[in-house]
N, C-alpha and C positions, 0 to 999 in steps of 0.2 A: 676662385672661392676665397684664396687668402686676402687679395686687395678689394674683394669685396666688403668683407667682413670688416677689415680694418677702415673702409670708407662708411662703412654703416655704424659704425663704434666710434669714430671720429678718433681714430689712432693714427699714431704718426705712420707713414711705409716703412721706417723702419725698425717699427715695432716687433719685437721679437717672436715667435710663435713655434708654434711645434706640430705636427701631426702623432698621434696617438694611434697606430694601425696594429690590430690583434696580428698575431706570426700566421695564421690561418691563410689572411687574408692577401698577406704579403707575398707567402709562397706558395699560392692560388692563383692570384692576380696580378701584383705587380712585378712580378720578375719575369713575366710573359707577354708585359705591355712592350708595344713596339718603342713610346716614347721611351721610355725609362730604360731598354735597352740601349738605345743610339746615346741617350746623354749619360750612361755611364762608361760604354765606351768611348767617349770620348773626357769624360774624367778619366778612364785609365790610361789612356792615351797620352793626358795633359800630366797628371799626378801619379802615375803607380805601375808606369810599363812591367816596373820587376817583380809586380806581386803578383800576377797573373800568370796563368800555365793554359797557354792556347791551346785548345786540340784542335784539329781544323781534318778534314777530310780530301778535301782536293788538292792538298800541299801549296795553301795559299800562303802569301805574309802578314806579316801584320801581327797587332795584336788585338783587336778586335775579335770579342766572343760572339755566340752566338747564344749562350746561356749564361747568364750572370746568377749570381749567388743573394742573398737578402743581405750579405755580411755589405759585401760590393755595394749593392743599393741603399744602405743606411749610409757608407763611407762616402757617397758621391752627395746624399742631401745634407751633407756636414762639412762640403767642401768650400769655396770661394765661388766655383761655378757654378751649385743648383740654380735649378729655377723654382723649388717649392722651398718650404719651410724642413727643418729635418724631422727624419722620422725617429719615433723611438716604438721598440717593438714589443708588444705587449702581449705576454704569456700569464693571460691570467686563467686559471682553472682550478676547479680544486677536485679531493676526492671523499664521495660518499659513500660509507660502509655501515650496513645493518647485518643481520645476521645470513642471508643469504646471497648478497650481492654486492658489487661494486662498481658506483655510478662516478663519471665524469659531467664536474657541475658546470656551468660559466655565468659570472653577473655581468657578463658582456653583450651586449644586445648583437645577435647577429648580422651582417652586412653593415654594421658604423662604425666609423671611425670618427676621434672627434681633434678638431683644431683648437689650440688653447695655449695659452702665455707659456714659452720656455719656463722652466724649472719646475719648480715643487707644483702638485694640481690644486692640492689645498692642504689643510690643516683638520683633524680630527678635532673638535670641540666638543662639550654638554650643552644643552639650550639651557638658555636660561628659564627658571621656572617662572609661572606667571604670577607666584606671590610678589616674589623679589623685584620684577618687572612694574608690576604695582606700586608696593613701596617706592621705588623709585621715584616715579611719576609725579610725585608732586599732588595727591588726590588722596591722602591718608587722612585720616580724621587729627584735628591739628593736638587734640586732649589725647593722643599716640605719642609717647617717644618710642622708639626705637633705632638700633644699630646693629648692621649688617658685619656678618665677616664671610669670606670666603676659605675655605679649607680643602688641602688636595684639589683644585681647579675644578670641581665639582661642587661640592657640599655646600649648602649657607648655612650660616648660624644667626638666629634673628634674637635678637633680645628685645622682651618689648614691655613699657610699663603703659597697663590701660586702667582707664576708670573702673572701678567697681563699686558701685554705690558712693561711701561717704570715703574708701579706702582705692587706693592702688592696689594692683594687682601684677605681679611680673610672672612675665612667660618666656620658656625660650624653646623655640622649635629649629628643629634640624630638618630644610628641603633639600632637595637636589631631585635630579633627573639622571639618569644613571645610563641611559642609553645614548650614545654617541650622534654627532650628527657630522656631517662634511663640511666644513667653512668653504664654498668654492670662491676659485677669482669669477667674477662676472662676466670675462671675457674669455667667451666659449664657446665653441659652437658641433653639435653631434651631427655628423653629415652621414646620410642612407647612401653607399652606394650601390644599393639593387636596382637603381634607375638613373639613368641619365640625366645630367640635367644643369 
């Protein structure tokens, strides 16, 4: 999926990425995958013989587990030897309270996980409103002056002098948009997996 992705985006391979996996899912699924068992014992093997407490039943040696931990499994895709991108584990939930109960919420769509540029995922911003978008443009009637300021990263301030018959007339209105939006990177991708594929 990752060299995929990167082949359809026209990104270099060694374009940096991330896997975005809820904790749910991690310690559901992938600490009970056969693959991600074997290559993290064999990160601990290569990287970390002394932080492991084998328990073994037949008095075998070695230090090969048979149950790895999510801690284990985030340290081996952050290693030199993954073969994925790393993961970072995602607890997001929150909780709702009315007067007779208390709900566990999540804006997490269930069975996705998503692949996206290591670091930050985006940035919170205000849209721009469409007066301002406007005025921009270049399409304002040209007998308009006005000038734009921006206030608190939100706010505009428009000053504007228009015809009024034989006189000018000056206005100054205060827009904004007050509701947040997510600036994302473009390079992203939400993968389902409740199905193969």
């Amino acid at each position: 999926i990752e060299q995929d992705f990167k082949t359809a985006k026209n990104l270099p391979s060694d374009f940096a990425m991330e896997w975005d996996i809820p904790y749910s899912i991690i310690t559901s699924i992938l600490i009970n995958n056969s693959f991600f068992k074997a290559e993290v014992n064999r990160y601990i093997r290569l990287y970390a013989p002394d932080k492991v407490i084998v328990v073994t039943s037949g008095g075998g040696t070695g230090t090969d587990v048979d149950t790895i931990t999510w801690e284990q499994l985030v340290a081996y895709t952050r290693s030199p030897i993954s073969k994925v991108a790393p993961i970072r584990v995602v607890k997001q939930s929150s909780k709702v309270q009315d007067f007779t109960s208390i709900t566990d919420v999540s804006g997490w769509k269930a069975n996705t996980v998503v692949l996206r540029p290591l670091g930050m995922a985006g940035v919170l911003v205000h849209a721009e409103t469409a007066d301002v978008a406007l005025m921009r443009s270049g399409e304002v009637n040209s007998n308009i002056q006005f000038s734009l300021a921006k206030i608190q990263n939100f706010l505009y301030v428009i000053n504007k002098i228009t015809p009024n018959g034989m006189l000018k007339s000056y206005h100054t209105d205060a827009l904004g948009r007050y509701a947040t939006v997510l600036n994302e990177s473009q390079y992203h991708v939400c993968v389902d997996i409740s199905t193969a594929g």
